[in-house]
Each structure stands twice: as C-alpha cells, then as structure tokens.
N, C-alpha and C positions, 0 to 999 in steps of 0.2 A: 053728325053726317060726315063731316071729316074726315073721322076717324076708320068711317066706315068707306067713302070711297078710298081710302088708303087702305084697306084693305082687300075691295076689289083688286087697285091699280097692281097688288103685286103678282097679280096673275098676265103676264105679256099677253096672251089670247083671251083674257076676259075672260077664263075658259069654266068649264064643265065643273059638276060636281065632285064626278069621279074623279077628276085629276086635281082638286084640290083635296081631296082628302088624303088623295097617296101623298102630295106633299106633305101636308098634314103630318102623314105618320111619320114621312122623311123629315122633318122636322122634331116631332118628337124624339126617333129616335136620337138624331141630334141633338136633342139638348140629354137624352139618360147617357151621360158621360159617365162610367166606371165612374172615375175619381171625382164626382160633385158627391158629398156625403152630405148635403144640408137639404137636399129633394126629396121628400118622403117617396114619391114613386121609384127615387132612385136607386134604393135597394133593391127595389122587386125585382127594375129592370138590369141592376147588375148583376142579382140572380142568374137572370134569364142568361145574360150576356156572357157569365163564367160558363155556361153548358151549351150555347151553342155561340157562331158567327153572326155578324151580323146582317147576314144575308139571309138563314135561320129565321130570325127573330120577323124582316117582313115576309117570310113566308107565311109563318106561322099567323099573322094579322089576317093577310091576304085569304089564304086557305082556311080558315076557321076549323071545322072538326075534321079536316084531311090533310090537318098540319102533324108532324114528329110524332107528338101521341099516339097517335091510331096508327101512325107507320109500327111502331113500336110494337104498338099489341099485334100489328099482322107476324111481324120479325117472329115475334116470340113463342109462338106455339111452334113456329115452324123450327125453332133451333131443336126442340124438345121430339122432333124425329127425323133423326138422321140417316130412317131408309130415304128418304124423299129428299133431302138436302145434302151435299150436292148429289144432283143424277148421274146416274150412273148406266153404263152400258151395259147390255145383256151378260155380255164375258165379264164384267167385273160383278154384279150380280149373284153371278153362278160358281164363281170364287170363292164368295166371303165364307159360304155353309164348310168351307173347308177347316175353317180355324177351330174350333171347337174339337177338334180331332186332335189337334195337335196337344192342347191341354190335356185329353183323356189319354196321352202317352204313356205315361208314369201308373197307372191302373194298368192298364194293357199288360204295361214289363212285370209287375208284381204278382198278376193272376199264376202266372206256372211256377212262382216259389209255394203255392202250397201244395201243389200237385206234382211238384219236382219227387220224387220217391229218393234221390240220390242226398238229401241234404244229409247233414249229421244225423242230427233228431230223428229222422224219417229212417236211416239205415239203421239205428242201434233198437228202436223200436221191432222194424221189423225182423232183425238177428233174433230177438230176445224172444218174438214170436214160431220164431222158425226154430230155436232150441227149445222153447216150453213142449212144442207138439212133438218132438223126437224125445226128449224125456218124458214125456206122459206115455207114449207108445210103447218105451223102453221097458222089458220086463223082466222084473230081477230074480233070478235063482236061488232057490235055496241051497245054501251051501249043504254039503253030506256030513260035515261035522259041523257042532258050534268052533265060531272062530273068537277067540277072545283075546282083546286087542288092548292095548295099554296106550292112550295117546300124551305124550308125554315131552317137554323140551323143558330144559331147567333154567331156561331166559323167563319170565315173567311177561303178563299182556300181551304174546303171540296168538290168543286164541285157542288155548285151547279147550275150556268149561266150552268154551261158543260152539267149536267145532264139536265136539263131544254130544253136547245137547241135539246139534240139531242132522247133524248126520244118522244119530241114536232117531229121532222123530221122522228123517225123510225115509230110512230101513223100513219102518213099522207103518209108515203110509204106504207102502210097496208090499206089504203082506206080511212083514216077517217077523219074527217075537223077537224084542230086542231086548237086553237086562241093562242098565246103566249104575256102574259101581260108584257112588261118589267117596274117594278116600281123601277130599281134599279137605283138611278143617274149618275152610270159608263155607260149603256148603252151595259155592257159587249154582253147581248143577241140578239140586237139590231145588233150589230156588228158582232157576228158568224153568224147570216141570214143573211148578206147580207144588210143591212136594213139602209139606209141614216137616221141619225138624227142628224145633226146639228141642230144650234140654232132654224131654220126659221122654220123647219120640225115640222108639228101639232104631237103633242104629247101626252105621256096619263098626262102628269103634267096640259095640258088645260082642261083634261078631269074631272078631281079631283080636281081643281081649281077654274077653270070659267064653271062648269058643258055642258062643248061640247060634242055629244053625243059621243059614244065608234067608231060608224062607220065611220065618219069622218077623223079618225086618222090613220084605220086600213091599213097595207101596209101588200101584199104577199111578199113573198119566190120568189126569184126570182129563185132559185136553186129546190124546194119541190111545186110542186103545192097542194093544201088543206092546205097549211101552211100560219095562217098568224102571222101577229103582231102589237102591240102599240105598239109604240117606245118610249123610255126614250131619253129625253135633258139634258144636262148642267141643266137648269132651275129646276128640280127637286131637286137639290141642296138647295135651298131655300123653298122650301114646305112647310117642318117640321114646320119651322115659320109659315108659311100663313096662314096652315090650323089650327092652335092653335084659331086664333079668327072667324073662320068660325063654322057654325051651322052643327051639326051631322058629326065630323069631322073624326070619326073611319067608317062611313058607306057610305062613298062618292062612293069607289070604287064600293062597295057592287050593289049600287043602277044605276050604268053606267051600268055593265056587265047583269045584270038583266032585266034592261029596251032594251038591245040594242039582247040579247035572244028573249021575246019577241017578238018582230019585225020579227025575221027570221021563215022562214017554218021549218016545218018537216026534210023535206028533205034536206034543204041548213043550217040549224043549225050546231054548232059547235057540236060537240060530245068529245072535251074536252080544256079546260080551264087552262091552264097553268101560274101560277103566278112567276117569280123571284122574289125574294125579297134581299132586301140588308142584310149586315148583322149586324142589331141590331134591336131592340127591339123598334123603335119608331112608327112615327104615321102612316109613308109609311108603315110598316110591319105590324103593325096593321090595316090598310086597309087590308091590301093581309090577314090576317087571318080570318077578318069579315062578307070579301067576300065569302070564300072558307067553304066549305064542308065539304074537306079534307086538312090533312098536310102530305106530302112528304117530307121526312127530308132523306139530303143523308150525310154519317158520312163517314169521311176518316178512317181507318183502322188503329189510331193512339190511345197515349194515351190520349190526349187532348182532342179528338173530345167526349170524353166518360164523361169527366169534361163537355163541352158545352150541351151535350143530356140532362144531368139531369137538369141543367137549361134553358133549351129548352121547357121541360116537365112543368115544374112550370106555366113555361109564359103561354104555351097553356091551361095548367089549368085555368090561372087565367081570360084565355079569353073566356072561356066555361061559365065562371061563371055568368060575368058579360057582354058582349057584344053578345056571339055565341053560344048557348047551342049546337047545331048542329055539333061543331066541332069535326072529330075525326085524329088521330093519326093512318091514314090506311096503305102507307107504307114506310120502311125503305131500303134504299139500303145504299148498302158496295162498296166504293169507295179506286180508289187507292190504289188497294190490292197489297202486293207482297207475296206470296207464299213463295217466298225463304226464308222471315225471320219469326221467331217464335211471334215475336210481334203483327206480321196482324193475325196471326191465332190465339192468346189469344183473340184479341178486337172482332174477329167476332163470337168467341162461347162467348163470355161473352154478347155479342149483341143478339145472337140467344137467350141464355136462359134468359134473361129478356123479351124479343119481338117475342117471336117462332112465331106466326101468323101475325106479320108483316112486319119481312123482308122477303125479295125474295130472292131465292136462287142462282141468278145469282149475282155475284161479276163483278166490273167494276175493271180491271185491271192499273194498270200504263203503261203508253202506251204515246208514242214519238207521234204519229199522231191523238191522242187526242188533244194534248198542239196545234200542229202544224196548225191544221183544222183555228180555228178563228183566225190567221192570213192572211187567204184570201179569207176571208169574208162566211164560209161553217163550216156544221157541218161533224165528221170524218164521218158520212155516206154515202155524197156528195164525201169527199175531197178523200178519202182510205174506199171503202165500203171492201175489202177485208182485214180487218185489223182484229184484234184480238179484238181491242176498237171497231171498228163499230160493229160486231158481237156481242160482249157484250151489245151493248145497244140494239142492237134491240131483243135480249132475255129479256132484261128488258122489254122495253117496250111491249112486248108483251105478258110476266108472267103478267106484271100489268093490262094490258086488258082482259084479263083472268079470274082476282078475280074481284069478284063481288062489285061495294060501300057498304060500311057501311048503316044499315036501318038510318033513321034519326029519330032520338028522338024531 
C-alpha cells in the first residue's frame, strides 16, 4: 500500500488517467536514451529516434494510424504526378505543351535535306538523267562512206581495247553495222565481245599472213547485233617476224578490209571500222595506221599519257609521209577522268588547247563497271547500260557520229 500511495502522490493533482499516461509516455521516452544499450526496448526506440525527433516519436503514440506512416502514404502517390504538385496557374499550364516542340527541332531541319534537289547526290543524279534522255533522243547518221578508224596511243592502259569495244557496241545500238578489227596479240577486244579465239579460231593473224579473206574470219556479237569482229590469236605474237620477209608488209591489212568492203552492198556494208591496236609502234600498228583514214587516239587524264601523245604525233606524221598521206588525227577522247583531283583537269585543258577541234567533249569517267564488264565476256553497255561509264560512252560515240570525216587529201 505504500508503495502504491507513492505512486498516486507523484501526481501533484491526484490527477486523471489521461494525464498520467502522457506522463507515462514522457517518461518512457525518457528513459529510451539513444546511448543505454543494456534496454532491450532500447534499440527499437533508438531506431525510432535515428528517423525522427523526438517530438515525432509522441506524436506518433498520441496519433496512432494518423501518425508519419499514413502521412507518408498520402505524400507518396502525390510525388508520382506532377501535373497536380505543385499547382500551377492557367498561364503556366498552357506553357508547358510548348516544350515538346522544341525537342522535334532537329527532325523539322532535317526533313528538306532529302527534298533539297540541290545537294550533290541529287544534282549529279539528275545531270545523268537529263543527258541519258538527250542521248537516247539523239539520232545517229549514217555516214556516206564507211569510215575506218585506227584507235591507237603507244602509252599502255589509257584505254583503248575499252574505248574500242564499247564505242564499237554503243554505234551498233544506234543502228549501224560496226566491224571491230582485233590486231592486238592479247585478244583483249576479242574477249569483252564475247568472241572465242583460241588457237584453232580463224583469225585476222591468217588474214595478214596467209592472205584469207577478211570474211572468213568474221564472228558477231553475241551480245550487240550489227556487231562484228576478227579476232586476234596467241599466233599474232609471231607476225611481227613473218611479215618482215613478206612483200607489202605495212599494207596487208589495208588491202583485206578494202577488198572484203567491196564485196558488200549498200545496204549490208560496214558503216564503221574499228581497229585495236597494240601498243607500240611495229608492223601490226603500222598495218592499223595504213589501213585507216582515221586515228582515234584515247589519252588517260594523266601526266604521262601527254609525254606518249607527242610521240604518238611524230609516228603518225612520219606515216602520212611515207606510207598514208590520207591519214588524219580526227578524234581525241579524255579517259579516266576524275574530277575530284586537279591533275585530270590540268591534262584535259592543256589537251583542249593544243586539240580544240578534236577532242570531244564528253570525258570517260573512271568507273568500277567499266574494268568489271570484260570479265564476262560484255561491254559496260551490255553488262551495267544504266552506269555512268555506259552513259559516257554512248555520248561518245554518238558526239563522234555526229562530226563529219575529215575531206581526204
């Protein structure tokens, strides 16, 4: 009983229940002192006491399930939309749909590069279109004689089997019967038509040889109809010798293609003559000059090819002189050009102003599906007629059909 009215007496008012038990708690909390670690409750409540005040702590007694916790859960849906947190006025409101524009800038600027018609790409495309439809419309004349042409430079890999071939293909896709003479011992032209000449294969080497006539030997285009060709053998390899002790040895050829003209009509005649030549200066070459009328010399857009032209120039002078007064120097094309570097564009104005009337103005580009064509068995206007090379040749050849031959002296 003692003990018990000593525990009434510490109430000064004898008081209430209720305010003995917030004592109570105020006492408790009093004794969960952070640093007593021998209190088993003590941990709880220093728990508690690291995460909130301790003004907290009787709240949360006092308030039971409308203490922190439940604050917490109200807090936390509302962080998770941020139209409603904080509020906002109508004008700021009717702001924000702005921002989303600003991000779609970068699309916006990019939509008129594909519609841009000025870019590179877009210009050289549509050049290439605007020249296909003017050379398709373009329509090429038959010349009144056959013209037979010798294309010929003594520099090596300027193109000329390429040019030969496919100039010879873009004539005969314009209507005209084209003849293509291969006197070169590669066979290189022989090979982009399509054209069997192994050993056994009658050849133009029998025909300047053992004088067989030109018709004999002649093989089409299995790819180009009006296309044909003599074909070169291995055995041309040996000529140069043969025809050293043979009688009229510079006008063998001369006198095949003349005699085997002749013979044709009007109508089924070749309307042009196309010679390969190899490249040097012998007796094969000098057939193909003695023969011809004309020289077609095609110069790559280098500096070398510009050292070979001037002694190109000499040779055909010296064969005007003495075997062919007839020959002339009718035209020049520009091979393997590249635009990009300033080197192709020095060699082809310095080409222009010594030759103004007779290069053509069409450039033969460098071009993957040029090289690519006479490996199976075609010229690029067969293999890739939508190319940039086949395009280019057939502007050639049909600028070339276009100007007139030289009168003949």
């Amino acid at each position: 009983m003692a003990h018990s009215s000593s525990a009434d007496g510490g109430s000064p008012d004898g008081g209430s229940p209720d305010t003995g038990s917030a004592d109570t708690g105020s006492a408790d909390s009093a004794e969960s002192d952070p640093d007593d670690d021998d209190s088993p409750d003590g941990d709880d409540d220093s728990d508690g006491d690291e995460n909130s005040n301790g003004d907290q702590g009787d709240v949360d007694e006092g308030d039971g399930d409308d203490g922190l916790p439940s604050v917490s859960r109200e807090t936390e849906p509302a962080s998770r939309q941020p139209a409603e947190i904080p509020p906002r006025s109508p004008g700021e409101a009717d702001d924000e749909p702005a921002q989303p524009a600003k991000v779609a800038e970068p699309t916006d600027v990019a939509e008129p590069e594909g519609d841009t018609p000025d870019t590179p790409l877009a210009a050289r495309i549509a050049d290439e279109q605007r020249r296909r439809v003017v050379a398709n419309r373009t329509a090429v004349p038959r010349p009144p004689a056959p013209r037979v042409m010798t294309i010929a430079n003594q520099k090596g890999g300027v193109g000329k089997t390429t040019t030969t071939v496919n100039v010879a293909a873009a004539l005969a896709q314009s209507g005209l019967n084209v003849l293509v003479v291969d006197i070169d011992p590669q066979g290189n032209a022989s090979t982009a038509l399509g054209i069997p000449h192994h050993a056994e294969v009658p050849s133009i080497y029998d025909v300047i040889t053992d004088d067989r006539p030109l018709g004999e030997v002649l093989q089409e285009c299995p790819d180009v109809p009006g296309l044909w060709c003599a074909p070169a053998t291995i055995d041309l390899a040996g000529a140069e010798i043969e025809l050293v002790a043979l009688v009229a040895r510079e006008s063998r050829l001369k006198r095949a293609v003349e005699e085997h003209l002749a013979t044709m009509s009007d109508d089924d005649r070749f309307d042009y003559v196309l010679i390969d030549c190899p490249p040097s200066l012998g007796l094969l070459t000098v057939n193909a000059f003695v023969a011809a009328a004309e020289v077609f010399i095609p110069i790559q857009c280098e500096y070398y090819a510009l050292e070979g032209l001037s002694q190109l120039l000499k040779n055909i002078g010296m064969i005007r002189r003495h075997l062919n007064p007839r020959l002339e120097v009718s035209t020049i094309l520009l091979t393997m050009y590249d635009g990009r570097t300033n080197l192709s564009s020095n060699v082809a104005d310095e080409v222009r102003a010594h030759f103004p009337d007779n290069v053509l103005r069409t450039q033969i580009p460098r071009s993957v599906r040029i090289s690519e064509a006479p490996s199976y068995g075609q010229t690029v206007l067969t293999y890739d007629p939508s190319s940039s090379g086949a395009l280019s040749y057939l502007e050639a050849a049909k600028e070339l059909a276009l100007r007139s031959a030289p009168a003949a002296t």
